[in-house]
N, C-alpha and C positions, 0 to 999 in steps of 0.2 A: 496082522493077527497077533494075538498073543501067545508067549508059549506060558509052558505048565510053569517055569519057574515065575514069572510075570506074575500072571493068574494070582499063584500063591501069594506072592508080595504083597499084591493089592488088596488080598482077602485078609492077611493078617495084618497090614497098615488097616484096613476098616476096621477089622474087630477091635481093635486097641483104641482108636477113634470113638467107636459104641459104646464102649464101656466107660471112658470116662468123663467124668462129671462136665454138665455145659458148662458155659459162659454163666456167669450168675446163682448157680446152684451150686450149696456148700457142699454136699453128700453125695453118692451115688447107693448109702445103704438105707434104702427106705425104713428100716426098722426107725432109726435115727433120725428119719426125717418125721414119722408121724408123730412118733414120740415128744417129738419138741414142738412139735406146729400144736398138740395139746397142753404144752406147758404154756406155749405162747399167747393162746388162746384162752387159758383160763387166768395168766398173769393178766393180761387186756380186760378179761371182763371185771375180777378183783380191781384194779385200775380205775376202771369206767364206774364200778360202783360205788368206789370211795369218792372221786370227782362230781359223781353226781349228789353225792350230800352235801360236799362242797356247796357245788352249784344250789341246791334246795337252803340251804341256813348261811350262805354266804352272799350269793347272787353273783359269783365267776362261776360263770359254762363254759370261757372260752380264756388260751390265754393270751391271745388281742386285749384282754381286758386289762391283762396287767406288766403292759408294755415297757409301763416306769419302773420296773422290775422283774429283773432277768433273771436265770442261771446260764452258764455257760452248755452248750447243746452237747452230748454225747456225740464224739465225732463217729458216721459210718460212710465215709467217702470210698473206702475201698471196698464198699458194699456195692453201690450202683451200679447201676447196668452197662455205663462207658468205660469205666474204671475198677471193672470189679477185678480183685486180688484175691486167690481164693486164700493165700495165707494170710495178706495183710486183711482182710473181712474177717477170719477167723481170730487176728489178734485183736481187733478192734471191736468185736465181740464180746469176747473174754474180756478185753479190759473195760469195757463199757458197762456188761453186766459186775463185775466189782464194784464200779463207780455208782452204777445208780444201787445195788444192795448199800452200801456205805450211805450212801443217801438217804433210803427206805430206811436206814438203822438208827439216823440221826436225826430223823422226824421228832417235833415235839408231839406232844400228848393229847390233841385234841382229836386224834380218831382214835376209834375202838383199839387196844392194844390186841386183842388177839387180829384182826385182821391185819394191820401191819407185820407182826409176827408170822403170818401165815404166806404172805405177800415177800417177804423174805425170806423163808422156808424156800418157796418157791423158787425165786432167784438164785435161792443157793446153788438147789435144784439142778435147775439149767443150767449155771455155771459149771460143775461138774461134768451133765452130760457136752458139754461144748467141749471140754476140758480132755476128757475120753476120745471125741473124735477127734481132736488135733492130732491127739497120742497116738492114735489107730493110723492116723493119715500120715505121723512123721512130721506135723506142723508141730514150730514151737513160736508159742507166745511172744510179740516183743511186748515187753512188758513199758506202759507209761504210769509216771504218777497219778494220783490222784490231781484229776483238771481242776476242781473248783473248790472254794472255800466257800461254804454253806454260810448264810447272813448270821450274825451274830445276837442281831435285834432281840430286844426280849417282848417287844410288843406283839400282843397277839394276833394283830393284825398281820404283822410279817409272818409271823410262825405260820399261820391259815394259809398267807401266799407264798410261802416257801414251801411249804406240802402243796397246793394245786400242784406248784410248777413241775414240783418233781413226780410229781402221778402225773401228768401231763405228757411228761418228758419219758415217764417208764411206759405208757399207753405208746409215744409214737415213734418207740424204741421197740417194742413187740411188735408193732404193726411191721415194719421192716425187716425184724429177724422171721415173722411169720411169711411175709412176703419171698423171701429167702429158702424158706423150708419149703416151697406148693412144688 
């Protein structure tokens, strides 16, 4: 049998267990988590709507299509589910949402300027609120450079699939930090 001092040990090793955050889950403050599953969510559809003009006056829907040109991926390795680091996910966050706004900043001009301004309003956005809970939680950022040098081409062609890729890449950049926030 157990005595009363046991008892208690076990009870306050579970509370401490309950409370914090799983395997794979940034937060345990849900204010924080809704909060940004609707940033995420309205960054992905802003995302999906500029993609889809793409796709209507370009004809890429997908980017299989534009294999023969790449950007280098936003890494979120210490996001997944085998691997996940709640501070190394949190830095790789943070640094990833700078990288793709620096991205979203450096788009040329063939979509609407107020949406891409809004779409990085956005990112700011979240950037911040990510920024907050690090602070809150005692996480500090490792900080990397910027991963990729954006194509230089003046052809508009490129310009067109350097914007897909990187709204491509900011859509299944959301999808994962939303997937993160459920």
């Amino acid at each position: 049998m157990f005595s009363l001092r046991d008892f208690l040990f076990i009870l306050c090793l579970s509370l401490r267990v309950l409370s914090a955050p799983l395997p794979g889950v940034l937060s345990a403050d849900k204010e924080f988590l809704q909060i940004n599953k609707e940033f995420s969510r309205k960054i992905i559809r802003d995302a999906e709507r500029l993609i889809n003009d793409l796709c209507r006056n370009e004809g890429w829907c997908e980017k299989s299509q534009l294999t023969f040109f790449q950007l280098q991926d936003v890494p979120l390795d210490q996001c997944q589910a085998g691997s996940f680091s709640q501070e190394g996910c949190f830095s790789q966050l943070s640094n990833g949402l700078m990288e793709l706004q620096r991205r979203v900043m450096a788009m040329p001009g063939h979509l609407p300027k107020e949406n891409l301004q809004r779409l990085e309003k956005d990112i700011s956005d979240l950037f911040v609120n990510i920024q907050e809970e690090m602070e809150a939680q005692g996480i500090t950022a490792q900080n990397s450079p910027s991963q990729t040098s954006l194509p230089t081409s003046t052809s508009t062609f490129h310009q067109k699939a350097t914007m897909f890729l990187i709204l491509s890449d900011l859509a299944d950049f959301m999808r994962t930090l939303h997937s993160l926030l459920a």
